[in-house]
The first five atom37 places (N, CA, C, CB, O) and aatype in JSON, in Angstrom:
{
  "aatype": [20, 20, 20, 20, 20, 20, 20, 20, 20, 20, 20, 20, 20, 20, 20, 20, 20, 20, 20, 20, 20, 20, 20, 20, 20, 20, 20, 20, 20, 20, 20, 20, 20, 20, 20, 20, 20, 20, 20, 20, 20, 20, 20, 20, 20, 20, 20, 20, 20, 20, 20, 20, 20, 20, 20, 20, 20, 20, 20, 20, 20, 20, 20, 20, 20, 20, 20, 20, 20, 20, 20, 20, 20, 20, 20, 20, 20, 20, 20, 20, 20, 20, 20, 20, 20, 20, 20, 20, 20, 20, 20, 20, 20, 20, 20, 20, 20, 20, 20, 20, 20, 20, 20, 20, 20, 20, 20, 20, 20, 20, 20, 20, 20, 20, 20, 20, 20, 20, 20, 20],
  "atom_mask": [
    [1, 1, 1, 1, 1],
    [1, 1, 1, 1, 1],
    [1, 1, 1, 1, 1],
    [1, 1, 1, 1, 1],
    [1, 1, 1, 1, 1],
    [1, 1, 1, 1, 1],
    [1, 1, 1, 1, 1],
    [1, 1, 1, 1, 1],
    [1, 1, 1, 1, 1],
    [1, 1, 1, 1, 1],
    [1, 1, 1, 1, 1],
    [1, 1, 1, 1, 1],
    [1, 1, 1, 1, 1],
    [1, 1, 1, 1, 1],
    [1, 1, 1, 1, 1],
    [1, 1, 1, 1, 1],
    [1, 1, 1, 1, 1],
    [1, 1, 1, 1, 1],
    [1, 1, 1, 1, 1],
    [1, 1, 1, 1, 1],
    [1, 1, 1, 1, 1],
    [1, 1, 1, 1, 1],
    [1, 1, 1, 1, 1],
    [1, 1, 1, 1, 1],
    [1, 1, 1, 1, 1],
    [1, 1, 1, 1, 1],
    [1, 1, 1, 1, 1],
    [1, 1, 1, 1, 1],
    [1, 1, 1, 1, 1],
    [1, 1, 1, 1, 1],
    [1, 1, 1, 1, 1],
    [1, 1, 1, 1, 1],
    [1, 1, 1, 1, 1],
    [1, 1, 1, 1, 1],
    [1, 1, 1, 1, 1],
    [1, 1, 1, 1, 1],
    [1, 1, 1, 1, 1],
    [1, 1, 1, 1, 1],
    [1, 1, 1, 1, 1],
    [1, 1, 1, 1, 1],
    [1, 1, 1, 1, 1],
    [1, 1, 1, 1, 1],
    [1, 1, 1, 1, 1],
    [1, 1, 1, 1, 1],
    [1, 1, 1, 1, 1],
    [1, 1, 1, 1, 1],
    [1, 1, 1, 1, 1],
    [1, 1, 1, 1, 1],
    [1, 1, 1, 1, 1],
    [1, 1, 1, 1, 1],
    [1, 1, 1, 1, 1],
    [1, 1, 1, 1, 1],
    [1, 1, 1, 1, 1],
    [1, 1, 1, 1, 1],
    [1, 1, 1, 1, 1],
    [1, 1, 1, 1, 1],
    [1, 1, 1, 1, 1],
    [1, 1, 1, 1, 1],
    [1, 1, 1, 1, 1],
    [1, 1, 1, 1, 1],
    [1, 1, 1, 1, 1],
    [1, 1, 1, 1, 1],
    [1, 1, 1, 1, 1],
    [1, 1, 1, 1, 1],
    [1, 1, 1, 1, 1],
    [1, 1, 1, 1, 1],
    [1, 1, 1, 1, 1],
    [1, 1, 1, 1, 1],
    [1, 1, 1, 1, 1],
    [1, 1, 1, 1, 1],
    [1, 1, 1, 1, 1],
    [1, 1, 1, 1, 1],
    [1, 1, 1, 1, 1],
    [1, 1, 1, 1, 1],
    [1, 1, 1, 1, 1],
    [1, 1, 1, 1, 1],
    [1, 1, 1, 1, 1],
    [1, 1, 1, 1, 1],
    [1, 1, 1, 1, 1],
    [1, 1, 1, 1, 1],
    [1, 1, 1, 1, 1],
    [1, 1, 1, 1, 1],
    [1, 1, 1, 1, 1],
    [1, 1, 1, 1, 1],
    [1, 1, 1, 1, 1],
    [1, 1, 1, 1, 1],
    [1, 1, 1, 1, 1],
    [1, 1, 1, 1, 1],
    [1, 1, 1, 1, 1],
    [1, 1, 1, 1, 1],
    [1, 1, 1, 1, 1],
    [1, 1, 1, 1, 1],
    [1, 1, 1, 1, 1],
    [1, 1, 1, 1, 1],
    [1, 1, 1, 1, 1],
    [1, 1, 1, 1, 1],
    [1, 1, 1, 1, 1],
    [1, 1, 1, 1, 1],
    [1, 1, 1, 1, 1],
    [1, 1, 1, 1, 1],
    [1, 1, 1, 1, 1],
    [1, 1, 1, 1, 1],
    [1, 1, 1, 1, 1],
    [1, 1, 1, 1, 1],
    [1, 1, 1, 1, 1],
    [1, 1, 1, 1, 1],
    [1, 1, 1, 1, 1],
    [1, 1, 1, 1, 1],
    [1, 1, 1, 1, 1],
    [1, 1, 1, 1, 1],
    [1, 1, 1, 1, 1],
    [1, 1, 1, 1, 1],
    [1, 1, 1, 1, 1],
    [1, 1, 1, 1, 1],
    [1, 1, 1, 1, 1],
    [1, 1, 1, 1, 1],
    [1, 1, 1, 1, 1],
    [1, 1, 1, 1, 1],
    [1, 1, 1, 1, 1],
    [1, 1, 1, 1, 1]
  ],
  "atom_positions": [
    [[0.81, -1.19, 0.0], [0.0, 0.0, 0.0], [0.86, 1.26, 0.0], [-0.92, 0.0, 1.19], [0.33, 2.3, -0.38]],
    [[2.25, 1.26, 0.43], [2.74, 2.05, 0.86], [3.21, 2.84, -0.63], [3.65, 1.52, 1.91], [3.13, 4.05, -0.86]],
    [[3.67, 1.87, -1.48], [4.18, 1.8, -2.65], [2.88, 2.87, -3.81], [4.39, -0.05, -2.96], [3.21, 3.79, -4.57]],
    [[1.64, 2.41, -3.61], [1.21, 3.05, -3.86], [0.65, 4.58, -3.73], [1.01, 2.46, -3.89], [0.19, 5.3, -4.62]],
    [[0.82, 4.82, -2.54], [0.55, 6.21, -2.13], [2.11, 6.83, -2.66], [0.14, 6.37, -0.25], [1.99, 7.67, -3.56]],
    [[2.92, 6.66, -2.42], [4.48, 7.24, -2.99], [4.07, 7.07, -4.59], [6.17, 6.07, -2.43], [4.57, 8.03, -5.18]],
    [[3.58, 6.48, -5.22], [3.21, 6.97, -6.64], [2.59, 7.79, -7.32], [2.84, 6.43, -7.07], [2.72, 8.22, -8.47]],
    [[1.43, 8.12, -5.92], [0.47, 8.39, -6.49], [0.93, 9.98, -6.62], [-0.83, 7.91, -5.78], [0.61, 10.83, -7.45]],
    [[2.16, 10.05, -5.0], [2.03, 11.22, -4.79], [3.04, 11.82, -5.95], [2.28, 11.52, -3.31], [2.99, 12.94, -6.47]],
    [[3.88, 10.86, -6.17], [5.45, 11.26, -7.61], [4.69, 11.51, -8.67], [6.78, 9.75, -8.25], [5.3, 12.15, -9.52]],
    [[3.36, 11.18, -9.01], [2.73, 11.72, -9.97], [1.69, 12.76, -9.48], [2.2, 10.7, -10.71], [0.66, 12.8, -10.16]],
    [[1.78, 13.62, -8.41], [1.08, 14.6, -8.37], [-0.74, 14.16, -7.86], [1.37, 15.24, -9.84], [-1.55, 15.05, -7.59]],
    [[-1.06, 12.84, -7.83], [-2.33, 12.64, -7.77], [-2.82, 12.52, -5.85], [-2.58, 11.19, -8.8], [-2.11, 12.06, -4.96]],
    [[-4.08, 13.06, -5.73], [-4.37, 13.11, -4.58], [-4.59, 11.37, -4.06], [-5.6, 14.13, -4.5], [-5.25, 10.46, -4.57]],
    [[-3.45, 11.43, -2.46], [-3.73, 9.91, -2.1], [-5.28, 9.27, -2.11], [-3.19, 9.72, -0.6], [-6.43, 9.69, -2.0]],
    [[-4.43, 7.69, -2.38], [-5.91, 6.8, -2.63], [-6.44, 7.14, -1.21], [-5.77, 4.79, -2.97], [-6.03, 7.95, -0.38]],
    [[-7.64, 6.14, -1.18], [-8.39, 5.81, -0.49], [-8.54, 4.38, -0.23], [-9.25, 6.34, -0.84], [-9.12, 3.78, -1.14]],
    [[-8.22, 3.76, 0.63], [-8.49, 2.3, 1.27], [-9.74, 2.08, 2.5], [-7.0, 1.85, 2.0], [-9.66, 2.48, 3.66]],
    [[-10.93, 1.31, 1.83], [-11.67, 1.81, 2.38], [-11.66, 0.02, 3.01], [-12.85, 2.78, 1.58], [-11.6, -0.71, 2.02]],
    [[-11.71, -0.77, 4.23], [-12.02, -1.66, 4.43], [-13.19, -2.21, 5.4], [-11.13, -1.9, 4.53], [-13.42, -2.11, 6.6]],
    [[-13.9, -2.91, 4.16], [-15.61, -3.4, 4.71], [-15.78, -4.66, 4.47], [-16.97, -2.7, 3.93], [-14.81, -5.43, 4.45]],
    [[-16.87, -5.0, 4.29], [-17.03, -6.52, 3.95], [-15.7, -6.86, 2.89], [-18.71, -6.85, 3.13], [-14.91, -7.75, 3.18]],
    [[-15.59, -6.2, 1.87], [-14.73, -6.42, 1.25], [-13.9, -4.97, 1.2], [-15.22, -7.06, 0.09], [-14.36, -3.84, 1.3]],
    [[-12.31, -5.47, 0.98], [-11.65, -4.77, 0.64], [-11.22, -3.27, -0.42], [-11.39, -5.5, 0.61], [-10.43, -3.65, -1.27]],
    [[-11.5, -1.81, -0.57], [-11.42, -1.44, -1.61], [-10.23, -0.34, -2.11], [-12.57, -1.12, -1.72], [-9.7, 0.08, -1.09]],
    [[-9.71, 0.19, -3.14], [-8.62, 1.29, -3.04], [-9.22, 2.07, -3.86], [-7.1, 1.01, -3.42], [-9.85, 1.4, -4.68]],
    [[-9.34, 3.48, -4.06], [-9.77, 3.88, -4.75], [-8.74, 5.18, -5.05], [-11.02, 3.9, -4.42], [-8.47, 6.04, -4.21]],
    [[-8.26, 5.14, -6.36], [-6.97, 5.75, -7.37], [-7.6, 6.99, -7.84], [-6.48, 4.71, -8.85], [-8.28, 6.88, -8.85]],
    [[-7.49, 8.28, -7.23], [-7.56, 9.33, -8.33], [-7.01, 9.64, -9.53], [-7.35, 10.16, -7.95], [-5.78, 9.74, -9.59]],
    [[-7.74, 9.82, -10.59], [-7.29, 10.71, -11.44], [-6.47, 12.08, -11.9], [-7.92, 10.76, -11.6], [-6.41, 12.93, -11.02]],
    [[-5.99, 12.33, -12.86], [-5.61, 13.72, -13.05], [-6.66, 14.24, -13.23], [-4.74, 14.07, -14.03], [-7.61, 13.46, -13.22]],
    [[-6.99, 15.71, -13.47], [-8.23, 15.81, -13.66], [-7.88, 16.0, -15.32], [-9.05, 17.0, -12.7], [-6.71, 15.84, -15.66]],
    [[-9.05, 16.39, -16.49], [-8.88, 16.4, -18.08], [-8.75, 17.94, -17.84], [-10.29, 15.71, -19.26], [-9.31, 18.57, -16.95]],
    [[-7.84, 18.47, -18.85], [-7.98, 19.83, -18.98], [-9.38, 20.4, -19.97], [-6.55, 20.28, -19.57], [-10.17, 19.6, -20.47]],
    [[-9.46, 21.45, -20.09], [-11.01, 21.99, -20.31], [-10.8, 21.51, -21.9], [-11.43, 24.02, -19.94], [-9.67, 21.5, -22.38]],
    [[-12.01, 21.09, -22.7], [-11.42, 20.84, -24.36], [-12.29, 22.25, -24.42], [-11.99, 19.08, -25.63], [-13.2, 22.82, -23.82]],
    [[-11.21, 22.46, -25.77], [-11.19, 23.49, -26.69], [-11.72, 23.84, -28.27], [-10.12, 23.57, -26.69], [-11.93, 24.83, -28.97]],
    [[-11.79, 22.13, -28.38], [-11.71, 21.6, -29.85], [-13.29, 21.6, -29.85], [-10.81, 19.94, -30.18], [-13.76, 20.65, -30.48]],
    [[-14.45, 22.67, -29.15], [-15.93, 22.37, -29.32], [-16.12, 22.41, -31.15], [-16.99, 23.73, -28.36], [-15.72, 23.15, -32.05]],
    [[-17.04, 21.05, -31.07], [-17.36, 21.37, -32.46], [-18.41, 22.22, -32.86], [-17.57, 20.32, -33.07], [-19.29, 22.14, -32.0]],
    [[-18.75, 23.03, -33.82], [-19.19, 24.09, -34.04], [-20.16, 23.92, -35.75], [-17.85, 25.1, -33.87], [-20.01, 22.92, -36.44]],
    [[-21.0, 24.98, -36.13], [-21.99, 24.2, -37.1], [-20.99, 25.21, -37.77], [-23.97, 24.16, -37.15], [-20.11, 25.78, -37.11]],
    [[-21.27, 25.49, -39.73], [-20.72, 26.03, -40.09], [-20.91, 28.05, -40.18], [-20.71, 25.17, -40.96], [-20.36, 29.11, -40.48]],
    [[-22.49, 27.24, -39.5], [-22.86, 28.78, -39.42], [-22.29, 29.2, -37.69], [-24.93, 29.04, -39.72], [-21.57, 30.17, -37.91]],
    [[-22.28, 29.08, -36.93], [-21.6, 29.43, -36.38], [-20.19, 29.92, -36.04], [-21.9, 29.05, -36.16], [-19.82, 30.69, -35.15]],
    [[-19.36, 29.13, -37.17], [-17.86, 29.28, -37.38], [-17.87, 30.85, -38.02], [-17.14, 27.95, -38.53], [-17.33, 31.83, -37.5]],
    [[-18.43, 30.83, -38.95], [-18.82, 31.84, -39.97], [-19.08, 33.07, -39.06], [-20.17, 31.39, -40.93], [-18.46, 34.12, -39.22]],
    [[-20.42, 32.83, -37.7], [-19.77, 34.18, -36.93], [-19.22, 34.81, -36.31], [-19.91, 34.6, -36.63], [-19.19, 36.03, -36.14]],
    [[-18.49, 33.65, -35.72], [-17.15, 33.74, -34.85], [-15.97, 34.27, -35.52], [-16.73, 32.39, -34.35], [-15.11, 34.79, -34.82]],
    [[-15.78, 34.17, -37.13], [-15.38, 34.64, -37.81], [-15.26, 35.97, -37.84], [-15.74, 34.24, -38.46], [-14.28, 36.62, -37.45]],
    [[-16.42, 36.43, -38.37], [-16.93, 37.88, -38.51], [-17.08, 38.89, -37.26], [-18.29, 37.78, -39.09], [-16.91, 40.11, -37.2]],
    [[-17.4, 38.08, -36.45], [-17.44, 39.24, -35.63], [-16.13, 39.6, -34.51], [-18.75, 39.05, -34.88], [-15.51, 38.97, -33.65]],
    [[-16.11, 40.92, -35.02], [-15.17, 42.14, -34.63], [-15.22, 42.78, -33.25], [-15.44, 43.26, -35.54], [-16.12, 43.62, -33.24]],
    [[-14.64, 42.7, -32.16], [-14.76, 43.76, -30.79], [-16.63, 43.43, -30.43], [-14.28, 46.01, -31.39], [-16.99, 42.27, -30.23]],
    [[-17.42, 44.31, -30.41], [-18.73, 43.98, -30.02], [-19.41, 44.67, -31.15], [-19.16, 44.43, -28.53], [-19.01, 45.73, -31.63]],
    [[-20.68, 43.88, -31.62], [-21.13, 44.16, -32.52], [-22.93, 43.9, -32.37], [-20.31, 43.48, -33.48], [-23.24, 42.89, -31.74]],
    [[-23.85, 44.59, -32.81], [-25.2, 44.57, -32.65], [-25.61, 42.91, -33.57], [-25.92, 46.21, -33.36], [-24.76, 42.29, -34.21]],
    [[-26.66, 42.59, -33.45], [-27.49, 41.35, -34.56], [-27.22, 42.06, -35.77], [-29.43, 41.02, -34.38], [-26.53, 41.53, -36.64]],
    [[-27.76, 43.35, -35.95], [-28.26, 43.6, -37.49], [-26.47, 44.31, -37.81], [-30.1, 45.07, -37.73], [-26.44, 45.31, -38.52]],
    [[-25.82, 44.05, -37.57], [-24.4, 44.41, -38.16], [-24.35, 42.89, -38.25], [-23.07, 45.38, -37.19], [-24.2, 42.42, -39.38]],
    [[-24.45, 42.19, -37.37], [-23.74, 40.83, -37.94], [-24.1, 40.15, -39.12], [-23.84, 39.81, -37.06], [-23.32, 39.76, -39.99]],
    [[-25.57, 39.99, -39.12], [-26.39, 39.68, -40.16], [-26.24, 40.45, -41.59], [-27.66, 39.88, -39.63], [-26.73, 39.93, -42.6]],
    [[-25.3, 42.16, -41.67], [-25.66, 42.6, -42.71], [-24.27, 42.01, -42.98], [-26.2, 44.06, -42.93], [-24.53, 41.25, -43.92]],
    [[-23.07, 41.9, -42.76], [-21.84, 41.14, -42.74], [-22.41, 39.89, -43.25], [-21.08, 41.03, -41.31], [-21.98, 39.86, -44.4]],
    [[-23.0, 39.02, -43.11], [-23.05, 37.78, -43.55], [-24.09, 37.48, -44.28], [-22.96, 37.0, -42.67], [-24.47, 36.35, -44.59]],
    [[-24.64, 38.68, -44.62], [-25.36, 39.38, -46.01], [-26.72, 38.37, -45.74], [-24.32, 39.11, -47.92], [-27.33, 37.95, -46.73]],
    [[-27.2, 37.96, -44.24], [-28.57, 37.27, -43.97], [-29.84, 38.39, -43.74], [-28.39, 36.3, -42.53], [-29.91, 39.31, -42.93]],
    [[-30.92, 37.89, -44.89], [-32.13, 38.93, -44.21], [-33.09, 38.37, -43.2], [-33.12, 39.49, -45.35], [-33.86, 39.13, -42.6]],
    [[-33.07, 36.94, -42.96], [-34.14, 36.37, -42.02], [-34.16, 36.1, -40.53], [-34.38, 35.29, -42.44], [-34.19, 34.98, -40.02]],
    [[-34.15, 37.03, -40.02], [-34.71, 37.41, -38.63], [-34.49, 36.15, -37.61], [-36.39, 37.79, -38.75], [-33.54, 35.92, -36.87]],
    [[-35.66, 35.45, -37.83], [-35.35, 34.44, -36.93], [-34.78, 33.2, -37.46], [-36.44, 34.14, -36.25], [-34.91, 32.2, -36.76]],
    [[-34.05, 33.09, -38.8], [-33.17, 31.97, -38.99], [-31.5, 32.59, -38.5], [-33.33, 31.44, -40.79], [-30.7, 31.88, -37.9]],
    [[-31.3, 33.61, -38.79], [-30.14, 34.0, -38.02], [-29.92, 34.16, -36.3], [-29.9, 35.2, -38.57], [-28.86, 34.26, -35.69]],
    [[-31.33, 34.17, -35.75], [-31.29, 33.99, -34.36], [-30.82, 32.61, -33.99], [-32.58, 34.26, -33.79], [-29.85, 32.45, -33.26]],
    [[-31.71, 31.38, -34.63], [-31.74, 29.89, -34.21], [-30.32, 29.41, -34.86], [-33.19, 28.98, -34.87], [-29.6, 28.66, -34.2]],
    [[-29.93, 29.85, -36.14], [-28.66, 29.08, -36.49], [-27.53, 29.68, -35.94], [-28.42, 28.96, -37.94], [-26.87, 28.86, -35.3]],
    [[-27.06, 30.79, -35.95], [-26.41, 31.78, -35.33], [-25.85, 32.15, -34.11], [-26.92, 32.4, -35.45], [-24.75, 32.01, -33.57]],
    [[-27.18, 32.8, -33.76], [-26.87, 33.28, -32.08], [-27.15, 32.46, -31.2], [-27.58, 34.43, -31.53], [-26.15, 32.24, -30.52]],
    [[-28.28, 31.74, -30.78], [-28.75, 30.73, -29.92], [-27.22, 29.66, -29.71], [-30.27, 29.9, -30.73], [-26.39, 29.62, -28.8]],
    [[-27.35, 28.86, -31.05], [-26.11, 27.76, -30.84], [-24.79, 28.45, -30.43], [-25.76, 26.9, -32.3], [-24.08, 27.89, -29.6]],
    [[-24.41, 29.72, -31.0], [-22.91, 30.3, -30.57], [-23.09, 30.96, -28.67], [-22.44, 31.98, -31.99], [-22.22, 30.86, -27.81]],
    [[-24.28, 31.5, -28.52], [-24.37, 31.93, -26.61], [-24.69, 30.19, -26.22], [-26.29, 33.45, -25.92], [-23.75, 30.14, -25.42]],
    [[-25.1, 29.18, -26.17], [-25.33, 28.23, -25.86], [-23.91, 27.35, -25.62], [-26.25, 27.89, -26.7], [-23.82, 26.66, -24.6]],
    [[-23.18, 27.38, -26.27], [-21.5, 26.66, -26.16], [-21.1, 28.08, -25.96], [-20.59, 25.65, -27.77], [-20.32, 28.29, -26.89]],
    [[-21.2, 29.0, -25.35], [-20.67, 29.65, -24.77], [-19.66, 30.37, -25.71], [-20.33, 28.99, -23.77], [-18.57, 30.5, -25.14]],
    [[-19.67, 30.76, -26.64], [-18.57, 31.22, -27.8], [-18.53, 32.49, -27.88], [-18.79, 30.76, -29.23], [-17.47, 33.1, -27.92]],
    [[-19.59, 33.02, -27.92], [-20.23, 34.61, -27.73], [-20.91, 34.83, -26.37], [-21.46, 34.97, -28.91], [-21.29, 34.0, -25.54]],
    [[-20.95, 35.96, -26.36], [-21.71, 36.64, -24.89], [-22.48, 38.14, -25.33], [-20.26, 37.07, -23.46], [-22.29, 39.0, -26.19]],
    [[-23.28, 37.97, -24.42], [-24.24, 39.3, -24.15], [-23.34, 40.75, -23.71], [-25.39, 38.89, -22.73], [-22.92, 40.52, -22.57]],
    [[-22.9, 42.07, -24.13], [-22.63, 42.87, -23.59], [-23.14, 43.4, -22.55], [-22.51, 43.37, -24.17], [-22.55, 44.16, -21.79]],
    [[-24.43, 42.99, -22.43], [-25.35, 43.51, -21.24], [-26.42, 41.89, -21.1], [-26.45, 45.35, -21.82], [-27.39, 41.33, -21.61]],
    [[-25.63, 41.77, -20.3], [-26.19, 40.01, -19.95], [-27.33, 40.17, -19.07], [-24.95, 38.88, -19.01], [-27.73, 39.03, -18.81]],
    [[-28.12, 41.14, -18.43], [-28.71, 41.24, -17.76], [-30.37, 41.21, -18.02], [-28.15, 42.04, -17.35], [-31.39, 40.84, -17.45]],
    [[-29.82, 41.98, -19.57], [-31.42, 42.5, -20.3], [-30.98, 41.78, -22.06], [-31.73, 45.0, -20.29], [-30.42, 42.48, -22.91]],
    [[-31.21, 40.94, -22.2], [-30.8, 40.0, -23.67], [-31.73, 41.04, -24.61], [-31.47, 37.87, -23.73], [-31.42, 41.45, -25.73]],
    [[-32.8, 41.31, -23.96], [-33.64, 41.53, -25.2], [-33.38, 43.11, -25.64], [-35.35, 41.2, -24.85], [-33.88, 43.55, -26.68]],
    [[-32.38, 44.13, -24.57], [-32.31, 45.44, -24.84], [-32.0, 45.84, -26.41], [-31.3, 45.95, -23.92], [-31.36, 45.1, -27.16]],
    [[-32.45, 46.85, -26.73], [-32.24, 47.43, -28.19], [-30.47, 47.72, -28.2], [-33.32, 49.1, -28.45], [-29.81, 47.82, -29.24]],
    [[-29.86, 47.84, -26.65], [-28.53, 48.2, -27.01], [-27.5, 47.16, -27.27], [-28.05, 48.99, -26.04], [-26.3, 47.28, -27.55]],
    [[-28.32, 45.98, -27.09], [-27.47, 44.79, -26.71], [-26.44, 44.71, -27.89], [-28.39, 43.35, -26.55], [-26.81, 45.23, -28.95]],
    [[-25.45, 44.27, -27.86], [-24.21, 43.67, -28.93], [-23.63, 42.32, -28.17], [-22.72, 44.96, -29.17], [-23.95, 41.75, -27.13]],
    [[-22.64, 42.09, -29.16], [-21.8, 40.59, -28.86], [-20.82, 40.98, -29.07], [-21.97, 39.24, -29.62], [-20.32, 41.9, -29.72]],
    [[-20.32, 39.67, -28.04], [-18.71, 40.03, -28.33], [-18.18, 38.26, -28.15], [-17.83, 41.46, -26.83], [-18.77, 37.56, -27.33]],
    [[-16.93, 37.65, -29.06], [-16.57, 36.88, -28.78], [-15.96, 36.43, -26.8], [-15.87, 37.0, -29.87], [-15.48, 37.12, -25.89]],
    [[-16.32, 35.07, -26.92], [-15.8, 34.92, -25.04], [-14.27, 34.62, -25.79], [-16.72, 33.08, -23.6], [-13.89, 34.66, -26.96]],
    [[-13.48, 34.25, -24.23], [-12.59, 33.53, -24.4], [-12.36, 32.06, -24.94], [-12.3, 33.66, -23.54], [-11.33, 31.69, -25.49]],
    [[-13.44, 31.3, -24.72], [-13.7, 30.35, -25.51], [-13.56, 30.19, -26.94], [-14.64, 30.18, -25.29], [-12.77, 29.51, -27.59]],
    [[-14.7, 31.14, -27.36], [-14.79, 31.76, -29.14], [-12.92, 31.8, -29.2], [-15.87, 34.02, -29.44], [-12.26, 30.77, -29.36]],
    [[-12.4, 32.97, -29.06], [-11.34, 33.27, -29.34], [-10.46, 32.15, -29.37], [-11.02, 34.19, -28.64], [-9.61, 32.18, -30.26]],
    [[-10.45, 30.8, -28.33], [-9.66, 29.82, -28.6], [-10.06, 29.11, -29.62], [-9.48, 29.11, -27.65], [-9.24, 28.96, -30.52]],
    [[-11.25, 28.57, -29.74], [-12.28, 27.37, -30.87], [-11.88, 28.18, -32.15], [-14.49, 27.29, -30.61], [-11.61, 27.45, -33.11]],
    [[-11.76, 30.29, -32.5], [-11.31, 30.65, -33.56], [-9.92, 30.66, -33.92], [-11.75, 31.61, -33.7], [-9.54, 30.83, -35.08]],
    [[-8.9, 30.44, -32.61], [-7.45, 30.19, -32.74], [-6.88, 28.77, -33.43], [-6.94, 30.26, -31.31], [-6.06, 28.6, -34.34]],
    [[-7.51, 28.01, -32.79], [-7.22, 26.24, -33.04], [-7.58, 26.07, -34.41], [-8.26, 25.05, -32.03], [-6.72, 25.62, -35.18]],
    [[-8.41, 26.28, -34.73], [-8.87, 26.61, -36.39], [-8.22, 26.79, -37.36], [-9.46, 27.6, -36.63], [-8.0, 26.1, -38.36]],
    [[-7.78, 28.19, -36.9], [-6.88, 28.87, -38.17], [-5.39, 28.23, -37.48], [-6.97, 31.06, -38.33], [-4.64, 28.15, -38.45]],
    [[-5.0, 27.97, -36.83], [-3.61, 26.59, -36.17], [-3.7, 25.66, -37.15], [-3.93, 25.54, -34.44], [-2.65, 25.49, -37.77]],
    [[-4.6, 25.04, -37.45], [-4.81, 23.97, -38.32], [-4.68, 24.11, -39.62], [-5.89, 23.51, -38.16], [-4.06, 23.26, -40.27]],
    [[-5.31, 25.32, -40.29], [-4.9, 25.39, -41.51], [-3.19, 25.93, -42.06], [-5.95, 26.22, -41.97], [-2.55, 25.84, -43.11]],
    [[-3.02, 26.32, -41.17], [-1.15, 26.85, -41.48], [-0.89, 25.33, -41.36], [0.02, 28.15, -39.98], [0.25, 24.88, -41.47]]
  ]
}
């Protein structure tokens, strides 16, 4: 047992657990996974993660990606990109305000980094 806790600890992992009951048990932590980055994304969404610049209103994004339909650019668009978290509300408080804009998260900015990584 001993052998094992000195491993666990040379690799950084929090000591087991030996729990003894009817039967015997050890229980081995993990590392934990680092956060993935690699979210997969539709193409319309890539497309506005793309486009959009610092913070920007709906109807700038939409005239950029030259869309006139209202609520197909909401559902393909915005919904799926604030939902994986890629974009955010400038004023997260009131979604529906007339002042509202977007702005890529830190997320967006990595999922749009790894991307263009790949094509070089």
């Amino acid at each position: 047992m001993i052998e094992i806790v000195d491993l666990c600890n040379k690799e950084g992992l929090k000591e087991p657990e030996f729990i003894q009951e009817e039967m015997f048990r050890t229980i081995i932590w993990r590392k934990s996974r680092p956060e993935q980055v690699t979210t997969e994304v539709t193409t319309e969404v890539r497309k506005l993660l793309q486009i959009l610049v610092g913070e920007e209103t709906r109807k700038e994004l939409q005239k950029k990606l030259e869309l006139r339909n209202d609520e197909h650019f909401r559902k393909a668009y915005i919904v799926p990109a604030l939902e994986a978290g890629l974009i955010e509300y400038t004023i997260p408080d009131k979604p529906n305000s007339r002042l509202q804009k977007y702005r890529l998260t830190e997320k967006g900015k990595k999922v749009l980094k790894n991307k263009n990584s790949e094509k070089n």
